[in-house]
PASEBA-1860 file (N, C-alpha, C; in nm, 3 decimals):
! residues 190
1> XXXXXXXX> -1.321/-2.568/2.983/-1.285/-2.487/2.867/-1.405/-2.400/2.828 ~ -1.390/-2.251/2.824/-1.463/-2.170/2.833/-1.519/-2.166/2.609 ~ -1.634/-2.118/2.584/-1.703/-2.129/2.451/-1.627/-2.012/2.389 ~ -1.582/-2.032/2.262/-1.543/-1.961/2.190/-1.637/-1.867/2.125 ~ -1.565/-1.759/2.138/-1.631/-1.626/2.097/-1.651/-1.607/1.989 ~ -1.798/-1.610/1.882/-1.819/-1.581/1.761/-1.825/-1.440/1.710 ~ -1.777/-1.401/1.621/-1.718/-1.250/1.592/-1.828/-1.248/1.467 ~ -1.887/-1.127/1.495/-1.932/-1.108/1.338/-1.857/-1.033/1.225
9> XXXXXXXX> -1.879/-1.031/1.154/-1.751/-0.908/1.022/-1.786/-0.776/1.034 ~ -1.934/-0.693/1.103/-1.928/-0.599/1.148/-1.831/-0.587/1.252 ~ -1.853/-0.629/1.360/-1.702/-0.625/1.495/-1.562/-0.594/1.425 ~ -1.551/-0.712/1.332/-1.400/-0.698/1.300/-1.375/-0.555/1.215 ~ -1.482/-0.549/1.109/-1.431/-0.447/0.978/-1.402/-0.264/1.135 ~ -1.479/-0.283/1.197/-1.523/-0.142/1.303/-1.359/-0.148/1.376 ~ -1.379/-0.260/1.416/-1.219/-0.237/1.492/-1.078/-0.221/1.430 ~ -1.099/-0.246/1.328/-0.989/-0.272/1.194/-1.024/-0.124/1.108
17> XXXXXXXX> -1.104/-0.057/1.106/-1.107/0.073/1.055/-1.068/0.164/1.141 ~ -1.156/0.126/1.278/-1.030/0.237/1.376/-0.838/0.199/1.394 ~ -0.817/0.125/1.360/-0.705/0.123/1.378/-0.641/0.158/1.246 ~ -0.652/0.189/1.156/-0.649/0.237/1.062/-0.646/0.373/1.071 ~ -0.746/0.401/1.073/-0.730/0.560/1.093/-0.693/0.642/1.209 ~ -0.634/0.526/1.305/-0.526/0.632/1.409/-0.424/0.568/1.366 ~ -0.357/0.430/1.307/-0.229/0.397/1.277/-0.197/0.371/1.139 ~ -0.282/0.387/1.065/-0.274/0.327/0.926/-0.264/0.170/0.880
25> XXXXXXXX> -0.178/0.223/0.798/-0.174/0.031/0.756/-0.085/-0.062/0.823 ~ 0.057/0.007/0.877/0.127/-0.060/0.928/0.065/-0.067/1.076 ~ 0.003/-0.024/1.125/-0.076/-0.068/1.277/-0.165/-0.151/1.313 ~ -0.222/-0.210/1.170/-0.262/-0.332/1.186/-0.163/-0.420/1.215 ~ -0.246/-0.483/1.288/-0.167/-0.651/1.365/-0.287/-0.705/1.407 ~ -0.271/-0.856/1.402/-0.362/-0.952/1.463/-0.357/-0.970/1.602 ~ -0.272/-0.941/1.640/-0.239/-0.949/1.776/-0.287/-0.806/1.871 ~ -0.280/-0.678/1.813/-0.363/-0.578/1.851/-0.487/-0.566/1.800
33> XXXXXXXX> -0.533/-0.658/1.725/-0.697/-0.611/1.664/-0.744/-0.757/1.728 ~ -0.686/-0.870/1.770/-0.751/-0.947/1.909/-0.755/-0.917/2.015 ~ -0.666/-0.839/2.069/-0.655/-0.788/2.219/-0.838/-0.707/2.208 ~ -0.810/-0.611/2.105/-0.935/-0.508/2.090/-1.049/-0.605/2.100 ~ -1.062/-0.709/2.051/-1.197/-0.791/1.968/-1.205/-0.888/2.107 ~ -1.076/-0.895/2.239/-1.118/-1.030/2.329/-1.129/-1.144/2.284 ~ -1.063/-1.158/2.157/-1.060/-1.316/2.092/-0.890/-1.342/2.086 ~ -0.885/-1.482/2.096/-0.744/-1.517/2.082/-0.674/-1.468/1.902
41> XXXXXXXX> -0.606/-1.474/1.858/-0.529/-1.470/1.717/-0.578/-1.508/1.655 ~ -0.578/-1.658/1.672/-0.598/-1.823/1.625/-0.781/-1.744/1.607 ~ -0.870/-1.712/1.610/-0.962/-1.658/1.577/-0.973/-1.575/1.449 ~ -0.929/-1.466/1.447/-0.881/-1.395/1.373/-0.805/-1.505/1.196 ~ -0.743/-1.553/1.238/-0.690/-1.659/1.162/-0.859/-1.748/1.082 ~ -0.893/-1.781/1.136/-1.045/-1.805/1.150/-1.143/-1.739/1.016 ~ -1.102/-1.634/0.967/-1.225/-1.534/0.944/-1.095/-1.485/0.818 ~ -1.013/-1.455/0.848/-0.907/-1.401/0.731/-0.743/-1.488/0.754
49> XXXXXXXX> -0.689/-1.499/0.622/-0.542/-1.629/0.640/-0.428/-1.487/0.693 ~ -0.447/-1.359/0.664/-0.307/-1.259/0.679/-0.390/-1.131/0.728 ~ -0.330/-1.028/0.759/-0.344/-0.902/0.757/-0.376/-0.829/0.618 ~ -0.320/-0.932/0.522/-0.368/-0.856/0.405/-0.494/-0.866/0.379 ~ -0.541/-0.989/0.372/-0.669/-1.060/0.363/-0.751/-0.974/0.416 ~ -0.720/-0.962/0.534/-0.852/-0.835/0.598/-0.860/-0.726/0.564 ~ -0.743/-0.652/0.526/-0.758/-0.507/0.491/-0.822/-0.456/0.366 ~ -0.808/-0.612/0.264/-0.844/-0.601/0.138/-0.991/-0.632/0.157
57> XXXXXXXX> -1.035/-0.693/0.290/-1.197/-0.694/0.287/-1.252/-0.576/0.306 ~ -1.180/-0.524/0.381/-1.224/-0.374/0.462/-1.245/-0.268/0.353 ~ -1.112/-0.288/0.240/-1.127/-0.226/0.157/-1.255/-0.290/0.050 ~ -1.235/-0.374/0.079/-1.384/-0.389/-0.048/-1.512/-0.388/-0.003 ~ -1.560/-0.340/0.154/-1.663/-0.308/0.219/-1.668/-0.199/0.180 ~ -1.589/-0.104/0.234/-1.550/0.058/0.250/-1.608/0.100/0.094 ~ -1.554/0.007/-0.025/-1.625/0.067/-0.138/-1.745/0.061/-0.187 ~ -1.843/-0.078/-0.134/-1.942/-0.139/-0.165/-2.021/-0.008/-0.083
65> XXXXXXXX> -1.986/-0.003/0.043/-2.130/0.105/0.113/-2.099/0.238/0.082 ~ -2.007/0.221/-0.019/-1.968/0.412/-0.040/-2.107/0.414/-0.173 ~ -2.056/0.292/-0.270/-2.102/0.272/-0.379/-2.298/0.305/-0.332 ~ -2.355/0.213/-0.242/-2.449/0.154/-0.200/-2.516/0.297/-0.171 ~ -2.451/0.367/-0.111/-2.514/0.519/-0.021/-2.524/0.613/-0.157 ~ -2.460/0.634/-0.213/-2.467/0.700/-0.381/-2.561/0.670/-0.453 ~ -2.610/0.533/-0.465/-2.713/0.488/-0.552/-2.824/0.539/-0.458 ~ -2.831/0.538/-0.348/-2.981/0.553/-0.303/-3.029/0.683/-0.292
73> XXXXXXXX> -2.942/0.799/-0.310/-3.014/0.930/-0.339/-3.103/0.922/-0.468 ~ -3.168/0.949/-0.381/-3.329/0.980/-0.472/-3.297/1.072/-0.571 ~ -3.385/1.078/-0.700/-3.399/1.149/-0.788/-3.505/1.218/-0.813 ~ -3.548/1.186/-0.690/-3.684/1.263/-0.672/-3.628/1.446/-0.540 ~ -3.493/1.404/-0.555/-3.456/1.543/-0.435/-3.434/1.619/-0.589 ~ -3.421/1.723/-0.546/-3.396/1.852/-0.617/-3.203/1.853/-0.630 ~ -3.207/1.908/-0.767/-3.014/1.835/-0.799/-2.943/1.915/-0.673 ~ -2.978/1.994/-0.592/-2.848/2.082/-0.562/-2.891/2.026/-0.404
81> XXXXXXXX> -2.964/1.964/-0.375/-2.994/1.835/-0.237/-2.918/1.715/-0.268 ~ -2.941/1.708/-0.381/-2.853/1.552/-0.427/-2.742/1.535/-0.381 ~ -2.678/1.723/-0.445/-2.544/1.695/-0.409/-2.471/1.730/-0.288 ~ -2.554/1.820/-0.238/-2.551/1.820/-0.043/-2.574/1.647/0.001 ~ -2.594/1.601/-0.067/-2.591/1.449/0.053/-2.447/1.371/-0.017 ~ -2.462/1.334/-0.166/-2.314/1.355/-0.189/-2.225/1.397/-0.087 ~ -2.211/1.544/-0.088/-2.109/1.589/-0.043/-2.079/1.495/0.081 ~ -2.175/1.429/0.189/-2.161/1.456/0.282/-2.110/1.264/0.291
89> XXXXXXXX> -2.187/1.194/0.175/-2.145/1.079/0.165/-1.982/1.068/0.154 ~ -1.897/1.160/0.058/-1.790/1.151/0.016/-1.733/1.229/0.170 ~ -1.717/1.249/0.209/-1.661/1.363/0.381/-1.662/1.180/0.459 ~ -1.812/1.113/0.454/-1.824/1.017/0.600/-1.715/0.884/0.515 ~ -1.667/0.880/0.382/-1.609/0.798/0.323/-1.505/0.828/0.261 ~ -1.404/0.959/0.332/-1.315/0.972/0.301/-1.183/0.888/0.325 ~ -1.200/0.776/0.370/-1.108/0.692/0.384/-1.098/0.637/0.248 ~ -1.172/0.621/0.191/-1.154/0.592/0.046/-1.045/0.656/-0.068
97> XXXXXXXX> -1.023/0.766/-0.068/-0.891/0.816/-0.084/-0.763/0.743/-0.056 ~ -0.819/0.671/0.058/-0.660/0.647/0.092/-0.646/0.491/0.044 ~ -0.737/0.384/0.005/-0.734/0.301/-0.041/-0.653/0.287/-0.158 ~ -0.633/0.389/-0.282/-0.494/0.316/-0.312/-0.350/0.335/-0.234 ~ -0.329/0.399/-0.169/-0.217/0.434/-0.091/-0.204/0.286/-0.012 ~ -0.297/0.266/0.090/-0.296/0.114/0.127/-0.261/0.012/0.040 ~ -0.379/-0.002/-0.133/-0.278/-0.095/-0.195/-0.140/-0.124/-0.216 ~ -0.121/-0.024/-0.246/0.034/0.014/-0.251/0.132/-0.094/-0.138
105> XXXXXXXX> 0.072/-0.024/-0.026/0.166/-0.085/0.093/0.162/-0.238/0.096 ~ 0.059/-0.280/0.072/0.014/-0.444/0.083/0.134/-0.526/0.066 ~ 0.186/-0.581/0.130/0.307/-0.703/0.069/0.226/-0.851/0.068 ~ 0.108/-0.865/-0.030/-0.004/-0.936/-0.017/0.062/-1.016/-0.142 ~ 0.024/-1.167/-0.158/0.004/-1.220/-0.272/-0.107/-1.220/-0.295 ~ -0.216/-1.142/-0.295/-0.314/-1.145/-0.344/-0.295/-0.997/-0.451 ~ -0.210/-0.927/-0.462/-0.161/-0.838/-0.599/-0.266/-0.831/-0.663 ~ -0.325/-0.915/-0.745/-0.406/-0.901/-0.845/-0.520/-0.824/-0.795
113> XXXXXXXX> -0.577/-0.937/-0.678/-0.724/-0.894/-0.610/-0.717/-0.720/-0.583 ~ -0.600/-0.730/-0.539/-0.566/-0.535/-0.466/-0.557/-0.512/-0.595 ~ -0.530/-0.525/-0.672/-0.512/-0.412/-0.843/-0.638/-0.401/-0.860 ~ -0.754/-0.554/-0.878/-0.855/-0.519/-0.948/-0.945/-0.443/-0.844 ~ -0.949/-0.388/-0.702/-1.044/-0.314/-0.617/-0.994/-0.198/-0.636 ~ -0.849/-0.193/-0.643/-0.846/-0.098/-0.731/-0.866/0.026/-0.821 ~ -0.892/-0.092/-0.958/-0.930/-0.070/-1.076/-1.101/-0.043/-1.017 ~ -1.173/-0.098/-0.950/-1.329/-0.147/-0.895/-1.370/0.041/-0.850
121> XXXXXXXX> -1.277/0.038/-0.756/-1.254/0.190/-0.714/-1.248/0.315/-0.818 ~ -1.127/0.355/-0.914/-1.125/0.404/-0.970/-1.277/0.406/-1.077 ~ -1.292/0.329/-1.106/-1.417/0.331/-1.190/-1.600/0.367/-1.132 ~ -1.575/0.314/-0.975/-1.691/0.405/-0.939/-1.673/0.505/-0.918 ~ -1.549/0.575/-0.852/-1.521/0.726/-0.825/-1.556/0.789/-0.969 ~ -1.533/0.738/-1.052/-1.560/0.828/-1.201/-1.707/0.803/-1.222 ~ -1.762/0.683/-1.207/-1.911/0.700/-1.208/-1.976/0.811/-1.144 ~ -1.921/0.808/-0.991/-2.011/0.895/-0.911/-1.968/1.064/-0.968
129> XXXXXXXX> -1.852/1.072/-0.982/-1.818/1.235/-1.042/-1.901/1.246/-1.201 ~ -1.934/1.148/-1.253/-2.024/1.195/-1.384/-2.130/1.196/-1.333 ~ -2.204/1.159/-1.241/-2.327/1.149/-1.204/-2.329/1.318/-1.100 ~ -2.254/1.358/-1.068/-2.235/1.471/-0.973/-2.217/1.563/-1.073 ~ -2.149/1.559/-1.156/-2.131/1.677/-1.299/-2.285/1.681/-1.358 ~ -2.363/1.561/-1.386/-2.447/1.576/-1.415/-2.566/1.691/-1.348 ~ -2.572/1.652/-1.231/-2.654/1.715/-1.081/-2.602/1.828/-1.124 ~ -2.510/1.892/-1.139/-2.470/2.042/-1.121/-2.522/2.114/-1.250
137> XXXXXXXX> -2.518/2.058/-1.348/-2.593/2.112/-1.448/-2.696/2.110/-1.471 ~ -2.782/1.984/-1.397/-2.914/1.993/-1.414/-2.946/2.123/-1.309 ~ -2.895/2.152/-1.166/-2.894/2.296/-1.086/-2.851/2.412/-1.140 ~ -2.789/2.410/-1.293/-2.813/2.526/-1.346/-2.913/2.575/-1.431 ~ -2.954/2.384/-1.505/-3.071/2.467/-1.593/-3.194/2.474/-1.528 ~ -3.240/2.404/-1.390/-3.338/2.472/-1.361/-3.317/2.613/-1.281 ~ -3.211/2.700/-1.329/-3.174/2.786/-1.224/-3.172/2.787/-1.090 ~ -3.146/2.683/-1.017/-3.123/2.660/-0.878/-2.967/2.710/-0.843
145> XXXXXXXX> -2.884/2.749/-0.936/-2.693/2.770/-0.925/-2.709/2.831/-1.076 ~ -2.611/2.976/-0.994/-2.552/3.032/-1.177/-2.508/2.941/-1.260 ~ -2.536/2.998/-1.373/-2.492/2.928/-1.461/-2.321/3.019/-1.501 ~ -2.238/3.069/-1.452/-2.123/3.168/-1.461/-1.998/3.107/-1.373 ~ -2.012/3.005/-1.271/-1.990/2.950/-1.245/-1.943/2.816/-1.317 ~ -1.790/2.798/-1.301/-1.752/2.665/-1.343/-1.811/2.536/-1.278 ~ -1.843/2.468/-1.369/-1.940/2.377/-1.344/-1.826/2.244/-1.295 ~ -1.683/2.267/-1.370/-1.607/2.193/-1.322/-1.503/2.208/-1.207
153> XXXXXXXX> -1.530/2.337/-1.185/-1.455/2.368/-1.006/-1.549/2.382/-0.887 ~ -1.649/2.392/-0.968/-1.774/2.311/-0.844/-1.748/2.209/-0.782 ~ -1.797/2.088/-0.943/-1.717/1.979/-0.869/-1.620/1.902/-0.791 ~ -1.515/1.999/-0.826/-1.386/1.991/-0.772/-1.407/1.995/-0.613 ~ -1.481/2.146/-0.595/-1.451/2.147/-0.448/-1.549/2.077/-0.363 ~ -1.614/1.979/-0.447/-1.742/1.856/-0.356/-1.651/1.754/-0.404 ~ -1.593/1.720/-0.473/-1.498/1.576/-0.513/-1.378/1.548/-0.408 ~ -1.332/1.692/-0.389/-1.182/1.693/-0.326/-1.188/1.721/-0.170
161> XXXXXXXX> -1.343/1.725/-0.146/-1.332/1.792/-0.030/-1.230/1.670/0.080 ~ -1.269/1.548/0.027/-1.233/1.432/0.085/-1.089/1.483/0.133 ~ -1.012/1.570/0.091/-0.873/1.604/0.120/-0.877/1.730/0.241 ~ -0.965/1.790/0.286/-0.904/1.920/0.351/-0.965/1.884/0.490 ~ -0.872/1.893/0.534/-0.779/1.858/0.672/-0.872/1.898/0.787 ~ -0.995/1.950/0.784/-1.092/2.037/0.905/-1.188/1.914/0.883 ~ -1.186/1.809/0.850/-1.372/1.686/0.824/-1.326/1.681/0.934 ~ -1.189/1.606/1.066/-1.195/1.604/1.170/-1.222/1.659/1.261
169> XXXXXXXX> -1.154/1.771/1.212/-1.183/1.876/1.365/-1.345/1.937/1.347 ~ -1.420/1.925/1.210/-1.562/2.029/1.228/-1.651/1.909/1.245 ~ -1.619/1.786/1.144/-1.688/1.667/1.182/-1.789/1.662/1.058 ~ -1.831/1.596/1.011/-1.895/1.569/0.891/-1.980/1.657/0.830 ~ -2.084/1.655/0.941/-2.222/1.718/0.899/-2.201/1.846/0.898 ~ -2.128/1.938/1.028/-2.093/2.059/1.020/-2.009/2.112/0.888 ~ -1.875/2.047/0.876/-1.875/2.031/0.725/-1.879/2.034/0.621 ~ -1.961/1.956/0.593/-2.052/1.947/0.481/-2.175/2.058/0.429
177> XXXXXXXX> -2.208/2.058/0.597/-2.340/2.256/0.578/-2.232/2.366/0.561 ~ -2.092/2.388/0.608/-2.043/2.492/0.596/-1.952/2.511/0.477 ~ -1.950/2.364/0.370/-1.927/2.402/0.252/-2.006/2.383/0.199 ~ -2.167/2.313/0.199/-2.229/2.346/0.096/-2.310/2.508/0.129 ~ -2.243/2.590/0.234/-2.315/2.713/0.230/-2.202/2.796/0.139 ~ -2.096/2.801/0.131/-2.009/2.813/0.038/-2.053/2.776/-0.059 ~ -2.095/2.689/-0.119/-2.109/2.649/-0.229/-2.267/2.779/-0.301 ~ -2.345/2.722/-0.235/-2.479/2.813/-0.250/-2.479/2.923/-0.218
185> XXXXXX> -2.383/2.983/-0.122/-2.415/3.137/-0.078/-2.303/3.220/-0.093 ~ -2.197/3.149/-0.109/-2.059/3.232/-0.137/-2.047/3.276/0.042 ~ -1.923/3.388/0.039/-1.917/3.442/0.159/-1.948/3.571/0.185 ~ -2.036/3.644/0.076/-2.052/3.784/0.086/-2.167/3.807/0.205 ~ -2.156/3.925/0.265/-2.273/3.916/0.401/-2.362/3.971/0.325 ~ -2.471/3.916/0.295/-2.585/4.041/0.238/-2.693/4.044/0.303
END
């Protein structure tokens, strides 16, 4: 009898996010995310009791290193750097968006746990957008960004970028430089 294969929760959360984001929620299965991982089921079983169990970990990873990467911009960058890395944090963690949509789907008895990550969610996304409203105004009063400019459709289009449909095809970083050159340079050729 051959040694059973120890999985770490990096392995699983990596293989369980790609399948996610080519099948969503209903494409999870234990039985296709063991085939992927080379571990039997009964493994899997091991580490989480359902499919819900895991997705709700995934989801409460997915928010912790969104959370984690936000706090560590320095305040020592200049506000309108801040929010170029922002931007680019919210683009590499746009799966986060879709975390309540997933709650939703869950046929989990764990209900509550999915309400309160939730609720966990909603409340850092509003942290980080006051902390990003903030940045934009501090880039106006040191004149780094007009001040003529809505300070709240700024935000908008670094908050929402998480929604427009090209992060795949241009890919993060590209992105992220070709809207924050939009953002800073507009599109006039001068």
């Amino acid at each position: 009898m051959g040694r059973k294969r120890i999985l770490s929760e990096d392995e699983i959360m990596k293989v369980t996010g790609e399948v996610l984001r080519q099948e969503g929620i209903n494409g999870v299965h234990f039985k296709k995310l063991s085939a992927m991982l080379d571990v039997s089921r009964s493994t899997l079983y091991e580490y989480y009791k359902n499919k819900d169990d895991l997705i709700l970990a995934y989801m409460k990873r997915m928010m912790d290193e969104m959370k984690r990467k936000v706090h560590s911009i320095s305040m020592e960058e200049a506000p309108n750097h801040r929010l170029y890395l922002l931007l680019q944090i919210l683009l590499e963690h746009a799966e986060t968006y879709h975390i309540d949509q997933m709650i939703r789907e869950l046929q989990t008895s764990e209900k509550n746990l999915a309400m309160f990550y939730r609720t966990e969610l909603h409340k850092d996304l509003m942290e980080t957008y006051d902390m990003m409203m903030n940045w934009i105004e501090e880039a106006k009063l040191q004149k780094v960004w007009k001040t003529d400019v809505s300070s709240e459709l700024i935000g908008d289009m670094i908050f929402h970028s998480i929604l427009f449909s090209n992060r795949k095809k241009l890919g993060v970083t590209s992105m992220a430089e070709q809207l924050f050159e939009l953002i800073e340079n507009g599109l006039a050729n001068k």
